[in-house]
C-alpha positions as CSV (number, residue, x, y, z in Angstrom):
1,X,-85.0,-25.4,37.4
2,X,-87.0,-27.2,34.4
3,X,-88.5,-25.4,31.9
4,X,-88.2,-21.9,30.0
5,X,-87.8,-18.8,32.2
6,X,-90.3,-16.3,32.3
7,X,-89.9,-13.1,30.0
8,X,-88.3,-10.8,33.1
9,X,-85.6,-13.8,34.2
10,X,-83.7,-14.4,32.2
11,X,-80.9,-12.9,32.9
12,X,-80.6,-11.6,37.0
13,X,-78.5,-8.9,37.7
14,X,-77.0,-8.4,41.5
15,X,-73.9,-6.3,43.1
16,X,-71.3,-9.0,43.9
17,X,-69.2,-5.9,45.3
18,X,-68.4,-1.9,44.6
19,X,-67.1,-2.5,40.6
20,X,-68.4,-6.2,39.6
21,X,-72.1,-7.3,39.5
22,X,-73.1,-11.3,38.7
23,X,-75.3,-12.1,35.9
24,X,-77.2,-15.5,36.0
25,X,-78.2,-16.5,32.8
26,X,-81.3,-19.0,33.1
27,X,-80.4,-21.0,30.0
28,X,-82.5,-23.6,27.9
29,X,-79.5,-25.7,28.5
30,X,-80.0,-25.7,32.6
31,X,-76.1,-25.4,32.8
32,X,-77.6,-21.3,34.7
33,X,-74.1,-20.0,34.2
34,X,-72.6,-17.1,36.3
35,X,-71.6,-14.3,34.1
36,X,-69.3,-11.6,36.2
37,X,-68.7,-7.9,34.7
38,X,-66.2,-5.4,36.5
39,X,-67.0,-1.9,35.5
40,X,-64.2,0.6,35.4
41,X,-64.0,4.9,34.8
42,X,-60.4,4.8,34.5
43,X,-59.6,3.5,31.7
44,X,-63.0,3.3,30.2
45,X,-63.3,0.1,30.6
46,X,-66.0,-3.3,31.1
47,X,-64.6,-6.7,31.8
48,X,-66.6,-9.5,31.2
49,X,-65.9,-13.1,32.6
50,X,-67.1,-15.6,30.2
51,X,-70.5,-14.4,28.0
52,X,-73.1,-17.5,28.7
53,X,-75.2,-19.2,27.1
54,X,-76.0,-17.2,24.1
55,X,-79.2,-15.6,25.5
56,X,-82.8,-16.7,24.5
57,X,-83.8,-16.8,21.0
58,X,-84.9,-13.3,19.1
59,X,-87.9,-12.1,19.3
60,X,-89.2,-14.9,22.5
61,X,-87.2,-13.8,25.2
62,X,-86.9,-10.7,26.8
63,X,-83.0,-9.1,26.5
64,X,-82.2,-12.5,24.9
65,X,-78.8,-10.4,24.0
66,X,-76.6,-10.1,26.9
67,X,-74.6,-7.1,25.3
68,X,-78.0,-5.5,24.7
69,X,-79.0,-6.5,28.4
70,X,-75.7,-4.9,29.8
71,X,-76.2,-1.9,28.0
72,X,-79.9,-1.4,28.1
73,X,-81.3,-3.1,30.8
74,X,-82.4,-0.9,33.9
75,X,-80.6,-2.8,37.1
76,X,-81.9,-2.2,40.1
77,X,-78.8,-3.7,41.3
78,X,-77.1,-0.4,39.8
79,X,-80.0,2.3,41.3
80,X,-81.8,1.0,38.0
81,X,-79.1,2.1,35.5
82,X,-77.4,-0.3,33.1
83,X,-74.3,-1.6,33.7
84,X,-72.6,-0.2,30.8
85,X,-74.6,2.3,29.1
86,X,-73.7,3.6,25.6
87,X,-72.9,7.0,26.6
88,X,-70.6,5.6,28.5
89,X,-68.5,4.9,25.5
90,X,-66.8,1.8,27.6
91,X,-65.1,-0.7,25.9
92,X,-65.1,-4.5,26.4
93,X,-62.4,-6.8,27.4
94,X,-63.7,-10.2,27.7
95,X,-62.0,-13.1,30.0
96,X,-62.7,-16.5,28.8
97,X,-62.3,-19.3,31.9
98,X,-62.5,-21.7,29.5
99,X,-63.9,-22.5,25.9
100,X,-67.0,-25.0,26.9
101,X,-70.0,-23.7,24.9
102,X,-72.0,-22.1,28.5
103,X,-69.3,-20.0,28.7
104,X,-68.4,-18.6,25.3
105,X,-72.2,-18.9,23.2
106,X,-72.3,-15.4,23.8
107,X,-69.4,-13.8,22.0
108,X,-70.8,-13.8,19.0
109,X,-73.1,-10.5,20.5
110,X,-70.0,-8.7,21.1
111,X,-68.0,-9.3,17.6
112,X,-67.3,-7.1,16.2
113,X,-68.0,-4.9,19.0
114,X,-64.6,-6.2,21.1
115,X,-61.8,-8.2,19.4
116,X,-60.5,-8.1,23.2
117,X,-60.8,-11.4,23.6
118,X,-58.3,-13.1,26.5
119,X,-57.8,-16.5,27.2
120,X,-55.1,-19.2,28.3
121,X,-51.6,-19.6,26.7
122,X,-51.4,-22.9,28.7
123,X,-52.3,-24.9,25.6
124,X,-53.4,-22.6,22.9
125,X,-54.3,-26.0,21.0
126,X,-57.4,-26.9,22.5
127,X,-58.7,-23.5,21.8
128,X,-57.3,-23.2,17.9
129,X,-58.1,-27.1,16.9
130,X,-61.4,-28.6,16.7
131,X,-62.9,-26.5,18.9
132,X,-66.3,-28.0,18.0
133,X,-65.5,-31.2,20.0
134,X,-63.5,-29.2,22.9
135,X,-66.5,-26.7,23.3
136,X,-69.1,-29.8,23.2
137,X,-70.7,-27.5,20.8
138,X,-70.8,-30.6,18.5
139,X,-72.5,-32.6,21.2
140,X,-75.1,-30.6,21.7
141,X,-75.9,-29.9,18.0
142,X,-75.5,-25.7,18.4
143,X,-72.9,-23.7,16.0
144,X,-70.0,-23.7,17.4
145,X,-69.0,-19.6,17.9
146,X,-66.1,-17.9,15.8
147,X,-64.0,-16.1,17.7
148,X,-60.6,-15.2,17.8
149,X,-58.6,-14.9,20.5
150,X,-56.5,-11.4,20.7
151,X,-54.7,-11.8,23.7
152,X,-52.9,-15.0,25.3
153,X,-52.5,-14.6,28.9
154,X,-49.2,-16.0,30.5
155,X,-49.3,-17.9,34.5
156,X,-49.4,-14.7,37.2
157,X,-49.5,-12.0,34.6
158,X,-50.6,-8.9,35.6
159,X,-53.5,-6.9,32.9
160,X,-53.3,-3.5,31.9
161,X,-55.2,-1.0,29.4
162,X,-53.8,1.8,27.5
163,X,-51.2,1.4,29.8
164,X,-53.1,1.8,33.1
165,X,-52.8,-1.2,35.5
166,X,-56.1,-3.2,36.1
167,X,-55.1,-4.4,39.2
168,X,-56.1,-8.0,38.0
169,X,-53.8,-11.2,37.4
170,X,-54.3,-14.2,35.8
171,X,-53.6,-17.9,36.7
172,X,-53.5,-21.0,34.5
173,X,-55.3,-23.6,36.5
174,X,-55.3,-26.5,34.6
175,X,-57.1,-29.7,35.2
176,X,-61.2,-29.0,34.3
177,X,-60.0,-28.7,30.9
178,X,-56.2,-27.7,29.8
179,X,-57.0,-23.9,28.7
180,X,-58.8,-23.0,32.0
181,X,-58.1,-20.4,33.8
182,X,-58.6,-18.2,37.0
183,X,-58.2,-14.3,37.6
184,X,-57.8,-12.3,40.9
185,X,-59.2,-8.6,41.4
186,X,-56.0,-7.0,43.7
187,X,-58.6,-4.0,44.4
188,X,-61.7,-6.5,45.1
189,X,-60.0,-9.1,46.8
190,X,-62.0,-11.2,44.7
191,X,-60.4,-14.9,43.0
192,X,-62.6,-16.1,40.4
193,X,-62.0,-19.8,39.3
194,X,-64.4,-20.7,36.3
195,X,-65.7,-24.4,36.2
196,X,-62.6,-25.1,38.8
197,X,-65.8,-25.9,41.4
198,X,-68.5,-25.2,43.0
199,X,-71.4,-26.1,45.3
200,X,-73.6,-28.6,44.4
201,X,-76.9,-26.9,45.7
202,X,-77.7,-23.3,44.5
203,X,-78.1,-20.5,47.0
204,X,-82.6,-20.3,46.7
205,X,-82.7,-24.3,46.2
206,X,-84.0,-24.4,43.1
207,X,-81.5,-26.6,41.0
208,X,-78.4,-28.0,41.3
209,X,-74.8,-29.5,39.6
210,X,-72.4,-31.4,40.1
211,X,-68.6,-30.2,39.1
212,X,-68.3,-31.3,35.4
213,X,-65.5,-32.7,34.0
214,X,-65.2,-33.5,30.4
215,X,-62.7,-36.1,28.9
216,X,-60.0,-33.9,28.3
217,X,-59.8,-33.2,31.9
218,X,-57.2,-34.5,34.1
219,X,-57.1,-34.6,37.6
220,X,-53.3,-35.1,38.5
221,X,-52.9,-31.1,37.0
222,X,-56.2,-30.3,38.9
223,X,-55.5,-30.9,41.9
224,X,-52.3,-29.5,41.3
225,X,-54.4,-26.4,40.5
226,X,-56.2,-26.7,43.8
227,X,-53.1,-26.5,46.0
228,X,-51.6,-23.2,43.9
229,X,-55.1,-21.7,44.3
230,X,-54.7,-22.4,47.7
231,X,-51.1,-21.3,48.2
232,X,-52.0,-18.2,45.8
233,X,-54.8,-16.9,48.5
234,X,-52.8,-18.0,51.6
235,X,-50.3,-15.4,50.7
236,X,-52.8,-12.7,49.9
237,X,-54.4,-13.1,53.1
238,X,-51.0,-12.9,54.8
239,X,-51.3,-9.0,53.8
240,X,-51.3,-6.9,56.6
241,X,-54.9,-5.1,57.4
242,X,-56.8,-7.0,54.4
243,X,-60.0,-8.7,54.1
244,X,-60.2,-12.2,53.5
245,X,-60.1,-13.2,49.7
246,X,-63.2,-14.7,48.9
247,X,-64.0,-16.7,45.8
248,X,-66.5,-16.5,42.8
249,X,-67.0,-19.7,40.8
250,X,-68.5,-20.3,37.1
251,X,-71.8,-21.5,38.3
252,X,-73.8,-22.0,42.0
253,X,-71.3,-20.1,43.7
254,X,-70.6,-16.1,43.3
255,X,-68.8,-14.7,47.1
256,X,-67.1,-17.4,49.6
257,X,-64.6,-17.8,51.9
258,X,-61.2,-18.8,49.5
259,X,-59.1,-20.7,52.0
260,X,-62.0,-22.7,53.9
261,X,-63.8,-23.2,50.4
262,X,-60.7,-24.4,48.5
263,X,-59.5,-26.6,51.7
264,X,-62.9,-28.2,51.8
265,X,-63.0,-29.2,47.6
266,X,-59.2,-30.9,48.0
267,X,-60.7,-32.9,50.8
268,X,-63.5,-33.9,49.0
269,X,-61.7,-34.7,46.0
270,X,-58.8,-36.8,47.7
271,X,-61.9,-38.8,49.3
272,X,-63.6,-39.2,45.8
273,X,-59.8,-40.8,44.3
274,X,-59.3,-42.8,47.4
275,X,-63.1,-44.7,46.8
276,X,-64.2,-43.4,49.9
277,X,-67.3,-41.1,47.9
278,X,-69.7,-43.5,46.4
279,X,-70.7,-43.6,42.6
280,X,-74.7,-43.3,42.2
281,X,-75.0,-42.8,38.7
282,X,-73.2,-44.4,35.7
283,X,-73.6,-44.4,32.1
284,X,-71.3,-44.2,28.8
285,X,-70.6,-40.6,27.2
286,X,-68.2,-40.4,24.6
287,X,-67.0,-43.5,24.3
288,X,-66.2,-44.2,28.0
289,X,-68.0,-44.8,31.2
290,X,-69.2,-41.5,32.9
291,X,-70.2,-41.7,36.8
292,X,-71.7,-39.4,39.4
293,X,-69.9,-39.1,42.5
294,X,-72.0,-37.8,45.3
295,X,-71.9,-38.8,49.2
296,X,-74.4,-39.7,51.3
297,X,-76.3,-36.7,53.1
298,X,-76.5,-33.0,52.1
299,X,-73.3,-33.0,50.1
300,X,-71.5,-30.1,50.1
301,X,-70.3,-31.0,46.4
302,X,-70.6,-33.6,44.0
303,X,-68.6,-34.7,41.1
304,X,-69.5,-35.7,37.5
305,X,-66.8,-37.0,35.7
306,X,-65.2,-40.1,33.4
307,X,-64.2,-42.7,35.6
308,X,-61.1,-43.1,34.2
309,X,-60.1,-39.5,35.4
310,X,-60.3,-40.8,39.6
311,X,-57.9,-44.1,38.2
312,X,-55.4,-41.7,37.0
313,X,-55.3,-39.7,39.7
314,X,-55.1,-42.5,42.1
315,X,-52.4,-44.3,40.3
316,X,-49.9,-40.8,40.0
């Protein structure tokens, strides 16, 4: 969707399910990142899955804040009340999929509002050293946000607040970039997976993106990733008398089937490393050759990656 969005549309609000709503933030960047926000009464409590863009600029765009649109904003999707609003006297805990710069430009509207910052422990490195580079900040010329992250979240830990259970657990899923990450909703039944994937084509036709890997991704611990994910909502939906989990993803893609959606992206991705999804698009980005995967048809999904990521893969 070219262009700037209109003063009201900036950001979208709508009920995923009975705690979380999705924000879509339609960015000057085009990236129109999914922004996920779990309200809870006990504890007091609004967690936030990655913060966006940054908003529009001050004074231009209407609720260019998004901790000013979450708080002041009228939703109809919440009988036209904000999501968190200041009498509430919520606070914020903020889960970051990942450090690329769609996903974290808005943190710097809740500092210092919430130090509650969590992210991976996988590799704390890519996060604490030059995160300029590992944000893409620096490629696309923006400040790169400071933040500090309070809390480093271990593989299947389960979250608590003042010592109340959240009923959410985190997973390291490495493989779009080392420190992502994915976190399940126990009461929800909800898995949310970041940049992990996604459809290609979004829900009203209006735009759509490939999955984006950068050049510190590797696909021998992604799809590694993809088979836990996999195993991780097989099991759940082994539980007697339960829904279905169903998946939210970082962009495109907010409520889906887990097991049919995650069996479908392992297919396509063995296809892609075995040559048999053809490259249409081909140029050099940072220093190496950067292709478009995309198969012939109405794809499903399509892949945007360095080439040298599907070599890897096919040689482990």
């Amino acid at each position: 969707m070219a262009g700037s969005p209109s003063l009201s549309e900036y950001f979208t609000c709508s009920r995923l399910n009975a705690t979380t709503f999705v924000i879509h933030e339609n960015d000057k960047y085009e990236e129109h990142p999914f922004i996920y926000v779990k309200i809870y009464s006990d504890p007091g409590l609004v967690v936030i899955c990655d913060t966006g863009c940054g908003g529009g600029d001050a004074g231009r765009e209407h609720y260019h804040n998004l901790k000013d649109y979450i708080e002041t904003f009228p939703a109809a999707a919440n009988d036209g009340k904000p999501l968190n609003p200041l009498e509430a006297e919520r606070k914020y805990l903020i889960i970051c999929t990942h450090c690329h710069y769609d996903h974290i430009l808005g943190l710097k509207h809740f500092q210092p509002a919430s130090k509650r910052i969590l992210a991976s422990s996988f590799d704390r490195s890519f996060i604490e050293e030059n995160l300029p580079v590992h944000s893409l900040c620096k490629f696309l010329d923006v400040p790169t946000p400071e933040y500090t992250v309070s809390y480093w979240a271990n593989d299947l830990e389960k979250l608590s607040f003042d010592q109340k259970s959240l009923n959410l657990q985190i997973l390291h899923t490495p493989g779009h970039t080392p420190d992502e990450l994915a976190w399940y909703d126990e009461q929800e039944r909800h898995l949310y997976v970041g940049d992990s994937f996604y459809e290609r084509v979004a829900k009203d036709k209006s735009y759509e993106q490939p999955i984006i890997f950068p050049k510190e991704g590797n696909w021998v611990h992604y799809m590694l990733s993809l088979e836990k994910l996999l195993r991780f909502v097989e099991e759940k939906n082994k539980e007697p008398g339960q829904a279905p989990v169903r998946i939210g993803c970082g962009h495109i893609t907010s409520s889906v089937d887990g097991v049919e959606i995650l069996l479908a992206v392992q297919q396509y991705f063995r296809d892609l490393i075995d040559g048999k999804v053809p490259i249409v698009y081909s140029e050099e980005k940072r220093g190496e050759e950067f292709v478009l995967w995309k198969a012939a048809g109405d794809s499903r999904f399509s892949v945007a990656a360095p080439k040298r990521l599907a070599l890897e893969a096919a040689k482990s």
